[in-house]
C-alpha positions in Angstrom: 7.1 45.1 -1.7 4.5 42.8 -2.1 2.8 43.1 1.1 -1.1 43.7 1.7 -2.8 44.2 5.1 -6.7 43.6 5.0 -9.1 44.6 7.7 -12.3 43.8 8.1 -15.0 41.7 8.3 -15.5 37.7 8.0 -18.9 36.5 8.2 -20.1 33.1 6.9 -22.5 33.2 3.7 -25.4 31.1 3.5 -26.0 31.3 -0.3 -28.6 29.9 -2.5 -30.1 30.2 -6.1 -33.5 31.4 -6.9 -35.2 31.7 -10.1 -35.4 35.1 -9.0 -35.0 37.8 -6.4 -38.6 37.5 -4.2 -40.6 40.8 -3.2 -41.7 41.8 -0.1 -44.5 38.6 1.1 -43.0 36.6 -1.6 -41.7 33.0 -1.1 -39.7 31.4 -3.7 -38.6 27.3 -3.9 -34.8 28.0 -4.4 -31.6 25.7 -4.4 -29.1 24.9 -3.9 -27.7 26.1 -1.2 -24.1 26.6 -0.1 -22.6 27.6 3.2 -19.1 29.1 2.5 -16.7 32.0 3.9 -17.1 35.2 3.3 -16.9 38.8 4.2 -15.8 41.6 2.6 -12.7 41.6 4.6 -11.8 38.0 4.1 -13.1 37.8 0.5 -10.8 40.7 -0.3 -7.6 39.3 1.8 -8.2 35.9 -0.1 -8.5 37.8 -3.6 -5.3 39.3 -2.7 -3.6 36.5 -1.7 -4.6 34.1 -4.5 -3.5 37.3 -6.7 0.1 36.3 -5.2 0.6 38.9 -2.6 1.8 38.3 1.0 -1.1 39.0 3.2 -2.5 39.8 6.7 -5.7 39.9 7.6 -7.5 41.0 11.3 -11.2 40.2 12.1 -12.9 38.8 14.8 -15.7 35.9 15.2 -17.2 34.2 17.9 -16.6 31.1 20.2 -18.9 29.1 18.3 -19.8 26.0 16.0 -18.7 28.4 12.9 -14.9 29.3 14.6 -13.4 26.1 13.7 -14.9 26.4 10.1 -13.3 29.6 10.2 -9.8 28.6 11.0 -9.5 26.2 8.4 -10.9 28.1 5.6 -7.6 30.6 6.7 -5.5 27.7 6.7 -7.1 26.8 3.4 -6.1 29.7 2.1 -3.0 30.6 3.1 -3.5 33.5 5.5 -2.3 33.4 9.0 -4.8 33.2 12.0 -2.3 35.6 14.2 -4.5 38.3 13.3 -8.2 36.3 14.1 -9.4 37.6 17.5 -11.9 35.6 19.2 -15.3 37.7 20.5 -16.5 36.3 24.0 -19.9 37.4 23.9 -20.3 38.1 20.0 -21.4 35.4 17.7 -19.4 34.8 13.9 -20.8 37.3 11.6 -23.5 35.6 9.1 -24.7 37.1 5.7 -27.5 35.7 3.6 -27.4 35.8 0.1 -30.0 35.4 -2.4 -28.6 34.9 -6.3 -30.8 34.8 -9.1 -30.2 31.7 -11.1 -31.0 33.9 -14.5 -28.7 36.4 -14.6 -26.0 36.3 -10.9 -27.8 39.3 -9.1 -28.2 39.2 -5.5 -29.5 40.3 -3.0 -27.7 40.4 0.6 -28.6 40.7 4.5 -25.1 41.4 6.5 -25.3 40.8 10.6 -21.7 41.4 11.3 -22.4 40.2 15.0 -18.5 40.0 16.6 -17.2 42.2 13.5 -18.7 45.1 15.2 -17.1 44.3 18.4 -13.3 45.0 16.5 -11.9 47.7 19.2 -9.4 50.7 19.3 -7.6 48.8 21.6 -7.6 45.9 18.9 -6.2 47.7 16.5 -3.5 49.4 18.3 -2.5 45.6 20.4 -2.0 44.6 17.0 -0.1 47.7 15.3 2.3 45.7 13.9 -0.2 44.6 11.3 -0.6 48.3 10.2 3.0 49.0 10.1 4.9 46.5 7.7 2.2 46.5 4.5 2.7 48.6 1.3 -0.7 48.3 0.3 -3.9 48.7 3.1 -7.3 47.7 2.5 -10.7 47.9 4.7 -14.1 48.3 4.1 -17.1 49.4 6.6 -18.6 45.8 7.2 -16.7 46.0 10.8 -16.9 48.5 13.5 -16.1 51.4 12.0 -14.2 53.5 15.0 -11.7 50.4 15.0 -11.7 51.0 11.3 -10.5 54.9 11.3 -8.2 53.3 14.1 -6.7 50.9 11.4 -6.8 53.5 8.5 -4.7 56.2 10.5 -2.4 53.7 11.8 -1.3 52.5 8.2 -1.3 56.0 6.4 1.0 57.6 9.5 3.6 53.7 8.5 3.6 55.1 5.1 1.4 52.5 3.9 -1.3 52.8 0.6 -4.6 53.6 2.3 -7.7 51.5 0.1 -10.7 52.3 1.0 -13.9 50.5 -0.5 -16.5 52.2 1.5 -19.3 49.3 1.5 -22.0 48.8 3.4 -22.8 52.7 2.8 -24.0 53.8 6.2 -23.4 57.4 8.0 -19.7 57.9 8.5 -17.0 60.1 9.1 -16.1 62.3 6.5 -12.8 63.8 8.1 -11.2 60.1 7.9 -11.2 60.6 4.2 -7.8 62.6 4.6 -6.4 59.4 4.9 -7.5 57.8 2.4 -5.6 57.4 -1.1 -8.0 55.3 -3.1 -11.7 55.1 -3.0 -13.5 52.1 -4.3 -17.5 52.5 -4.2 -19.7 50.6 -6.7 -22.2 53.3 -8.9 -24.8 53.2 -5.8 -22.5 53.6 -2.9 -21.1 56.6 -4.5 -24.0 58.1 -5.2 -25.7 57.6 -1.7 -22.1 58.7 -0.3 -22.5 62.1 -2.4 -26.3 62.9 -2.6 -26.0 62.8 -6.5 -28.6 60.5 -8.1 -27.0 58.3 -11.0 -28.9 59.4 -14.3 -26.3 57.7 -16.8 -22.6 58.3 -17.3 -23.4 62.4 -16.6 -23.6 61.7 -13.1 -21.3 59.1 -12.7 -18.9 61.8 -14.0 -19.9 64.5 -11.6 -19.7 61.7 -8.6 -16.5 61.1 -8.9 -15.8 64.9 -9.3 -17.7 65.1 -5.7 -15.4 62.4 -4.3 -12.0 64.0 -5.9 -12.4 66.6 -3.9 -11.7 64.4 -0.5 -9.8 61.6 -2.4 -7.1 61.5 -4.8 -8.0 58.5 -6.7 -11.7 57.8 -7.7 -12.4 54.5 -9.1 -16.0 53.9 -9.6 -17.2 50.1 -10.2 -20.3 49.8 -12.7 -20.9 46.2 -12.6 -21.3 45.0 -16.3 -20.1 48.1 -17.3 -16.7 48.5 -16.5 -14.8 51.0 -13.9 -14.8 54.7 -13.7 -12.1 56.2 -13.2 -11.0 60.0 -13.6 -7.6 59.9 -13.3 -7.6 57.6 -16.5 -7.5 58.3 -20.2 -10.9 58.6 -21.4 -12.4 57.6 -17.6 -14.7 54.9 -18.9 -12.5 51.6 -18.6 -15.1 48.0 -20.0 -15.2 45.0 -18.1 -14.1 41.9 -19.8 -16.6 40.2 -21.5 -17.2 36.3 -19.5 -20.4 33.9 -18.8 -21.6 35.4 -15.8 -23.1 32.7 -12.8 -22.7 35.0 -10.0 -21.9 38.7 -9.4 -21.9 38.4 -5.3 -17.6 38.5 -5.3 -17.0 41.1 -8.3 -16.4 43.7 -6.2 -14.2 42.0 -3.5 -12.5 40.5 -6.3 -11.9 43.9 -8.0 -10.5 45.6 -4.8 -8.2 42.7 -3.4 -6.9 41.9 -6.6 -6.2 45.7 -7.2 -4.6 46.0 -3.7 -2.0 42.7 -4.7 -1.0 44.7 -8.0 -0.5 47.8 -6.4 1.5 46.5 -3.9 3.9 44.9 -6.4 4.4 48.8 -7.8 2.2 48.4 -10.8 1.0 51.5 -11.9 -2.7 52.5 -11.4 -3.8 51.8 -15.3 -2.2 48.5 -15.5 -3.4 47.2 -11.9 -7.2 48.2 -13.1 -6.6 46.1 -16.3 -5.6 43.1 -13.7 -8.6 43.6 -11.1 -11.1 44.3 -13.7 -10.2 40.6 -15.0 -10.0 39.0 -11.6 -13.3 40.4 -11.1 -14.7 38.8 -14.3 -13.5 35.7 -13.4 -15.2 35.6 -10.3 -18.2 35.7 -11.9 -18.0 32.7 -13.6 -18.2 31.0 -10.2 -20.6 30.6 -7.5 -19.8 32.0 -4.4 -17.5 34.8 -2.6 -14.3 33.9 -1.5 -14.0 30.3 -3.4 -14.7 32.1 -6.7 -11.7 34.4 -6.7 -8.9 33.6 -9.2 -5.1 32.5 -8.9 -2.5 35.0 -10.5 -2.4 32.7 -13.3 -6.2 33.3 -14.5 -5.9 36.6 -14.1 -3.1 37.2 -16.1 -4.0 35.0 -19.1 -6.4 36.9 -19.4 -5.7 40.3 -19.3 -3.1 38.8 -22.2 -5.9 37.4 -24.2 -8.6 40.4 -23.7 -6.8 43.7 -22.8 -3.3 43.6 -24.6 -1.3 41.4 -22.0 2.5 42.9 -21.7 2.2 45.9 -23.5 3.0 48.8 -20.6 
């Protein structure tokens, strides 16, 4: 029990805060400005861990003046670099971020660079990864024929198959099988189904669409809370904070979900845990540096959703 396999994507984020998001021609004086690490992959491995799970994470970067950054933000956080493959021709994977100073909205530019040079042959050196986690996790920020690789691999090991399906880009749709909880914000899911969001209606009938491939639906909504069908009355609120910054909500959400799951918590009550972790997040600036310890989030799911009442 306990233990959560992540793979993905690291890419370093070059962040900064602008009094608002710029238009097309538009330049904007902006500041300041942060270079941290991030990912999906890693912010979600580093959410998990801090949640107090034992976890393994595979990515790969480049031979460059970002790798040694790299390795000691692992080492700062407590994940092993077994698992950190090393791209000879690739660069490290770099995402600009733009986060309006008024409200934490961003805007964000992914080039995964060695991320999409993650191989079959990767996953499948490193199979061990796949075969001793309760709990797997991945995203589509990496290449995503390694990624089917990885998903298969820890479904056919008996493992819980996460999926949070971000970027949205042309996939697929067989590997869903595989799959035993979907995690799309409100836009993913509708670009994923073809159903344009017009209120809770056809957030509803999205995640209809999606049980029919899936299981477990749970649709993020931002500031709004999670969706989730296979829940009493669906509709579950976010906890009410002083948002700075929304970029690592969603990471936050899903890593912190995978750490709570994997300890055998039951779908309700590991919501009620990520939905917090992903409010704390937001009172922070940045991805993988704003996601909260085990303590955080617990305090407050006891102060704001009913602590250990089961």
């Amino acid at each position: 029990m306990n233990k959560v396999t992540v793979f993905g994507s690291y890419v370093m984020d070059l962040t900064t805060l602008s009094p608002h998001i710029p238009v097309v021609g538009e330049t904007v004086f902006s500041g300041p400005f942060k270079m941290g690490p991030g990912g999906k992959g890693f912010n979600q491995a580093v959410a998990a861990r801090k949640a107090g799970s034992d976890v393994k994470f595979m990515t790969k970067i480049g031979k460059d003046l970002f790798a040694p950054f790299v390795k000691n933000a692992f080492d700062r956080f407590g994940i092993t670099k077994e698992y950190l493959l090393e791209s000879d021709t690739a660069g490290t994977g770099v995402a600009l971020i733009i986060v309006d100073e008024n409200n934490g909205n961003n805007a964000i530019a992914v080039a995964p660079e060695a991320c999409n040079e993650l191989t079959i042959d990767d996953v499948k050196r490193n199979r061990d990864i796949f075969t001793s986690s309760d709990v797997f996790l991945t995203q589509f920020e990496a290449n995503l024929d390694a990624t089917y690789e990885a998903i298969k691999l820890a479904r056919d090991s008996g493992a819980r198959v996460l999926l949070n399906p971000a970027p949205v880009k042309e996939f697929d749709h067989s590997i869903l099988k595989y799959v035993d909880v979907i995690m799309p914000n409100e836009i993913e899911a509708s670009l994923m189904t073809g159903i344009p969001l017009d209120g809770m209606d056809s957030i509803e009938e999205i995640a209809s669409e999606l049980k029919k491939s899936v299981d477990t639906v749970l649709i993020t909504l931002g500031g709004k809370g999670v969706y989730c069908p296979s829940v009493n009355g669906g509709l579950v609120p976010a906890c009410k904070v002083k948002t700075i910054d929304t970029t690592g909500a969603g990471d936050a959400f899903a890593g912190v979900f995978a750490a709570y799951l994997s300890r055998g918590e039951g779908l309700e009550r590991a919501i009620d845990y990520a939905r917090a972790g992903a409010a704390i997040s937001t009172t922070r600036f940045g991805t993988s540096p704003s996601m909260p310890e085990r303590e955080e989030i617990e305090a407050l799911v006891n102060e704001m959703i009913g602590g250990d009442k089961k």
